[in-house]
C-alpha positions as CSV (number, residue, x, y, z in Angstrom):
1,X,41.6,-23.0,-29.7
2,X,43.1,-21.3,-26.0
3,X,43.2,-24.3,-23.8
4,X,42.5,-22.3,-21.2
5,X,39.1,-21.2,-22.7
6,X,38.2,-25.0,-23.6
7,X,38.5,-26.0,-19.9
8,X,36.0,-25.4,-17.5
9,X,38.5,-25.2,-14.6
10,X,40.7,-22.6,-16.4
11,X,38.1,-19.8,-17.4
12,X,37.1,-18.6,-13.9
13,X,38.3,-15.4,-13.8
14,X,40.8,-15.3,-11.2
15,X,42.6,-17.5,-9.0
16,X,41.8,-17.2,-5.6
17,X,45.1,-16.1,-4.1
18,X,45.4,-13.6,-7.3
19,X,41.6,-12.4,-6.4
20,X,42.7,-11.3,-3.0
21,X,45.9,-9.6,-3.9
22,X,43.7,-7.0,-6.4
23,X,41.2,-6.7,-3.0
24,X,43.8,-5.7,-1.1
25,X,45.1,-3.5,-3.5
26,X,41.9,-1.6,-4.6
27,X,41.6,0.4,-1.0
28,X,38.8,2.6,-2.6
29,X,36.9,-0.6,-3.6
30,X,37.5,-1.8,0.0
31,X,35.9,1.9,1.5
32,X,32.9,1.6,-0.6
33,X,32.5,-2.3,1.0
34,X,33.0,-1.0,4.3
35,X,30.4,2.1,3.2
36,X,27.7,-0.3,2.3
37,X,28.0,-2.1,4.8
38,X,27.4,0.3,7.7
39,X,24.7,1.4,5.7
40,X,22.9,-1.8,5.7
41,X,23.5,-2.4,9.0
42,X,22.7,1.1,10.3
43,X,19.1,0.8,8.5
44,X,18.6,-2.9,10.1
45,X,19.3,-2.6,13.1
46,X,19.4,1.4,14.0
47,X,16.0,1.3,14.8
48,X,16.1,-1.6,17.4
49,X,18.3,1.3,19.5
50,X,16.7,4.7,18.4
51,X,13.9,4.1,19.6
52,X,11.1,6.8,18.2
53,X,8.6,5.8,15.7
54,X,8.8,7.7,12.2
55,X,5.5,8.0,11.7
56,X,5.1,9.4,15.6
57,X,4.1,13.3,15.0
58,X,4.2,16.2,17.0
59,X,2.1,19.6,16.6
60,X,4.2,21.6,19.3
61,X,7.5,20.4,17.9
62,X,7.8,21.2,14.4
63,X,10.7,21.7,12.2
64,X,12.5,21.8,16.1
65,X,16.5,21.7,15.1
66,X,19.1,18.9,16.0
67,X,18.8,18.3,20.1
68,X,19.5,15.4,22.6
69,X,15.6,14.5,22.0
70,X,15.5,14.5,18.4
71,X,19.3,14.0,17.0
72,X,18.6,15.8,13.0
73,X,15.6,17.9,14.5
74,X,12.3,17.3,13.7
75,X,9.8,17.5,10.1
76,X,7.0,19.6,9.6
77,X,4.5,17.4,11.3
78,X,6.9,16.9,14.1
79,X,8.3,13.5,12.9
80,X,11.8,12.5,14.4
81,X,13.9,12.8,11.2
82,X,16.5,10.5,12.1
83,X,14.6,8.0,12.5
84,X,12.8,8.8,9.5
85,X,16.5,8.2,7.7
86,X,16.6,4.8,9.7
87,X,13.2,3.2,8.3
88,X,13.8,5.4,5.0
89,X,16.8,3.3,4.5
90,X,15.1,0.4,5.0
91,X,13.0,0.9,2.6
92,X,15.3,2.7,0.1
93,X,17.8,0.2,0.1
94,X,16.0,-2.9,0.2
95,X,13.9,-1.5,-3.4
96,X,17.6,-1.1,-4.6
97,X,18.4,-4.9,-4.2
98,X,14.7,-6.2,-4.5
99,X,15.1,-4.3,-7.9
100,X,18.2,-5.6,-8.8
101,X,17.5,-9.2,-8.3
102,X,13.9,-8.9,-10.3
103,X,16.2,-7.6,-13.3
104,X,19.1,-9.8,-13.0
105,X,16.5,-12.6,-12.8
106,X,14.7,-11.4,-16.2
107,X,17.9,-10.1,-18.0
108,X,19.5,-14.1,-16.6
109,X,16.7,-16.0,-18.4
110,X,16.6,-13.5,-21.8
111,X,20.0,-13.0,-22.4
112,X,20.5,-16.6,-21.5
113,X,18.3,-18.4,-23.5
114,X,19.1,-16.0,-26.7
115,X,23.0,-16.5,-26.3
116,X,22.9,-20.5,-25.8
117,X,19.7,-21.1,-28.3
118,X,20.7,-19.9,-31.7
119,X,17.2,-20.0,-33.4
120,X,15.2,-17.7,-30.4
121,X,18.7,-15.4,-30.8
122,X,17.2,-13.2,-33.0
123,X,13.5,-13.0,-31.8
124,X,14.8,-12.2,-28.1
125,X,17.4,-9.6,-28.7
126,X,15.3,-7.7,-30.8
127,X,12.6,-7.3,-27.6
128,X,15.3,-6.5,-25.9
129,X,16.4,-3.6,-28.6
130,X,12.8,-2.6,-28.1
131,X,12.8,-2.0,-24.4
132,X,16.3,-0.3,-24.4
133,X,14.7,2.1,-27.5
134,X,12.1,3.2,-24.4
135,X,13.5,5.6,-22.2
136,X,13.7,4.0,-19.0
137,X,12.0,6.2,-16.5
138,X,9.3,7.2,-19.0
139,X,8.3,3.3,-19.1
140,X,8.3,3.5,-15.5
141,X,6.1,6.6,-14.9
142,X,3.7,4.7,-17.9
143,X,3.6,1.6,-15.1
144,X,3.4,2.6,-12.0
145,X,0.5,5.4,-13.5
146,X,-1.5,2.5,-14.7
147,X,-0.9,-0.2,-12.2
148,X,-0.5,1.8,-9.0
149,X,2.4,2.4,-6.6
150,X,2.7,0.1,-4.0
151,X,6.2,-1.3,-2.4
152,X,5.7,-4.7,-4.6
153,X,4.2,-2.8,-7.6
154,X,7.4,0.2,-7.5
155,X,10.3,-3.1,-7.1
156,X,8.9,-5.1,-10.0
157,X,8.7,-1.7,-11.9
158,X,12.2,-0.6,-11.8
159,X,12.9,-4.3,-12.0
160,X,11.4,-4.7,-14.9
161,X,13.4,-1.1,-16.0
162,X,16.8,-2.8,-15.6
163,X,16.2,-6.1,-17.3
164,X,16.9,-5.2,-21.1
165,X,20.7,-3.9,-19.8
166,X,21.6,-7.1,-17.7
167,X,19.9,-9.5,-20.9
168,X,22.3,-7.5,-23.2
169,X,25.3,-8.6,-21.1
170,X,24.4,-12.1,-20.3
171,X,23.7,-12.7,-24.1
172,X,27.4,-11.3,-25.1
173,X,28.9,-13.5,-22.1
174,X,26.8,-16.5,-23.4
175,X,27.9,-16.4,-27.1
176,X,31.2,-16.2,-26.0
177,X,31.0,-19.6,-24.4
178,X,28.5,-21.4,-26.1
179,X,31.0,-22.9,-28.9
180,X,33.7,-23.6,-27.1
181,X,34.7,-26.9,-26.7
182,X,33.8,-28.3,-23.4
183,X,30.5,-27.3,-24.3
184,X,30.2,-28.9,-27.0
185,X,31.8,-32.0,-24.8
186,X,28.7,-31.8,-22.6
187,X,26.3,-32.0,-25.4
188,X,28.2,-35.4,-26.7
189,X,27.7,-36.7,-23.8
190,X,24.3,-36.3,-23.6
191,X,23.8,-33.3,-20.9
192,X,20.2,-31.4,-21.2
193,X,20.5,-27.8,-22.0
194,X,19.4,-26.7,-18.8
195,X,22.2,-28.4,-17.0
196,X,25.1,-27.0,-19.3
197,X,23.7,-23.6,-19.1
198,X,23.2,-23.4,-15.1
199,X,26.0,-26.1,-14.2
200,X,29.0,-25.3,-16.9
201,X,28.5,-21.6,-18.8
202,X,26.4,-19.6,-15.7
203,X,29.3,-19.8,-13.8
204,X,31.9,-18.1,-16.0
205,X,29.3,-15.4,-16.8
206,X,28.5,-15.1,-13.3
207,X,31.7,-12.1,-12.5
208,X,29.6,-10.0,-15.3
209,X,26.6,-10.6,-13.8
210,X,27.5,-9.6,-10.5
211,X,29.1,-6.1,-11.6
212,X,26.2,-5.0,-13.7
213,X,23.8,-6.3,-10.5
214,X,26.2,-4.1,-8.2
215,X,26.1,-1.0,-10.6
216,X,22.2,-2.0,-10.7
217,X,21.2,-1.9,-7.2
218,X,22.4,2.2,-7.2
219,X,20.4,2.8,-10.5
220,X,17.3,1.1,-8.5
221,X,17.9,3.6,-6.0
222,X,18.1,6.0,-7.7
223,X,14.8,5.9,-9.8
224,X,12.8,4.9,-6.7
225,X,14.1,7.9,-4.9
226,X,12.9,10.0,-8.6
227,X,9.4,8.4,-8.3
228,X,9.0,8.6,-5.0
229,X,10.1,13.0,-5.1
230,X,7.7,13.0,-7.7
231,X,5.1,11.1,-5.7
232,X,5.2,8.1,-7.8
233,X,7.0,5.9,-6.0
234,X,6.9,4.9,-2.2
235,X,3.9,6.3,-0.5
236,X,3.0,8.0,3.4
237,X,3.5,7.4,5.7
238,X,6.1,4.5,4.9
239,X,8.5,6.5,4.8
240,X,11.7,6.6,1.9
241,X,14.5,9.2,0.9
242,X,12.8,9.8,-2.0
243,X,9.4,10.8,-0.2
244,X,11.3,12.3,1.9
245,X,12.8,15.0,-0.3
246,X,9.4,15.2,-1.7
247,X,8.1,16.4,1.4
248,X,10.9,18.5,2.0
249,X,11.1,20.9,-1.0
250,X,8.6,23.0,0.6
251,X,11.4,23.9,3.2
252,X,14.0,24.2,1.1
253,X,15.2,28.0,2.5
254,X,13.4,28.0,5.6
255,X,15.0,24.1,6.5
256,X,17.6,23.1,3.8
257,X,18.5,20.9,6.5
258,X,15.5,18.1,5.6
259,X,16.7,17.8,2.0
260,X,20.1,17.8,2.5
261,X,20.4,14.4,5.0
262,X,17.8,12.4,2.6
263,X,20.1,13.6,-0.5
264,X,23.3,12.9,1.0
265,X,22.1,9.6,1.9
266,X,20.9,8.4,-1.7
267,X,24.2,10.1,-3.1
268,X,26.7,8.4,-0.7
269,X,24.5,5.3,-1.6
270,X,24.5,5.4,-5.2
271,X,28.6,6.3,-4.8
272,X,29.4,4.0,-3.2
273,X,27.5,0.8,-5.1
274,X,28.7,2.3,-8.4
275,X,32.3,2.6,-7.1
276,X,32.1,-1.1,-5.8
277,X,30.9,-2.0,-9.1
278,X,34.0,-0.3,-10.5
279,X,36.3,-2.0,-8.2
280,X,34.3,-5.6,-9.3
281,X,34.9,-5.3,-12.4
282,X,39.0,-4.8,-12.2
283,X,38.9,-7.3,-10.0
284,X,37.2,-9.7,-11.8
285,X,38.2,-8.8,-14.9
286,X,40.9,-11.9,-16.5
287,X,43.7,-8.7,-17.5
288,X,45.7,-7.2,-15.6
């Protein structure tokens, strides 16, 4: 058997010196980072310096254009849509990663506990063959129809959406390591089950996990953004970019201009997660 795969200490991925030499060498990997990040920060803490309230309308100042008073003009109730964008992001991109973690947690446990314990193997992959046979955003419109749409209600949904995908992976990653031999070390010397899965095989799954979660937080947004256009999803006046391409598809010849900053915000969003995700996973991969 590889040595290196029998030893705890030799199956992380990448040593850490070696892990920073494929950073600095990924620069698109490194602009998406950077991307993220301004995003995040601009949707925390934009609104503690742009002052005007999203929800704050306006009858004599509809649909107004860009101006020193209202930066990206105004809606058509006379809502500031700048800082619509601001608050929208909050929300937006805090569903993405809310989502994310409610899938990585479920597809964690699943794939987990099917990977490591050989006699629920079968029983759990094949729910998990059932949820992947459901198209995704069907199953979602079926949920969010029958239990409503609020914030917590539209996160657990696409959650629960992204859960089958990230078991799948876990479970490969698991069976990989689950007969090797300083497992099998661990269970002669009397470690339970949960310790050698969180304490000794978790963490050489863990570079897997955090690409698919990456790639996962700009599907989240991206199917919150769908329910919410379709009215689905995050509701008035909290205000999202998917609600708020909803709202502007009334306008879309007389004020492109209210589609366009919402859609370019989701796009550049979703681009740049899924090109992170990309750069992750040749980073973290053990070739190359």
């Amino acid at each position: 058997m590889n040595k290196a795969l029998s030893n705890p200490s030799a199956i992380s991925t990448v040593s850490r010196s070696r892990f920073w030499i494929k950073v600095r060498s990924d620069p698109v990997g490194i602009g998406a980072f950077v991307v993220l990040c301004l995003l995040y920060l601009l949707a925390l803490l934009g609104p503690l310096f742009y002052r005007i309230s999203p929800e704050s309308t306006d009858p004599l100042g509809v649909l107004v254009g860009p101006g020193p008073a209202h930066w990206l003009g105004t809606d058509e109730l006379g809502r500031d849509v700048f800082s619509r964008l601001l608050y929208g992001g909050r929300v937006s991109l805090s569903v993405g990663l809310l989502s994310m973690l409610v899938g990585l947690l479920i597809g964690t446990v699943v794939g987990g506990a099917a990977g490591y314990f050989r006699g629920l193997e079968a029983l759990l992959m094949r729910l998990v063959d059932v949820f992947m046979a459901i198209p995704t955003f069907f199953l979602l419109l079926v949920i969010v129809t029958v239990f409503g749409n609020s914030p917590l209600t539209v996160i657990l949904t696409v959650g629960i959406g992204f859960w089958a995908q990230m078991a799948r992976v876990i479970y490969a990653e698991f069976v990989k390591y689950r007969g090797l031999e300083f497992v099998e070390a661990m269970q002669a010397l009397g470690a339970s089950h949960l310790r050698i899965m969180v304490r000794h095989i978790f963490p050489q799954v863990l570079p897997q996990a955090i690409v698919l979660a990456t790639l996962g937080v700009g599907w989240a947004i991206l199917n919150e953004a769908a329910l919410s256009y379709l009215g689905l999803g995050i509701q008035p006046p909290l205000a999202s970019w998917g609600n708020m391409l909803q709202n502007a598809q009334v306008y879309l010849y007389s004020n492109p201009m209210l589609a366009v900053y919402p859609g370019l915000c989701i796009a550049l969003t979703v681009l740049a997660f899924n090109t992170l995700g990309n750069a992750l996973r040749d980073i973290l991969s053990p070739r190359g």
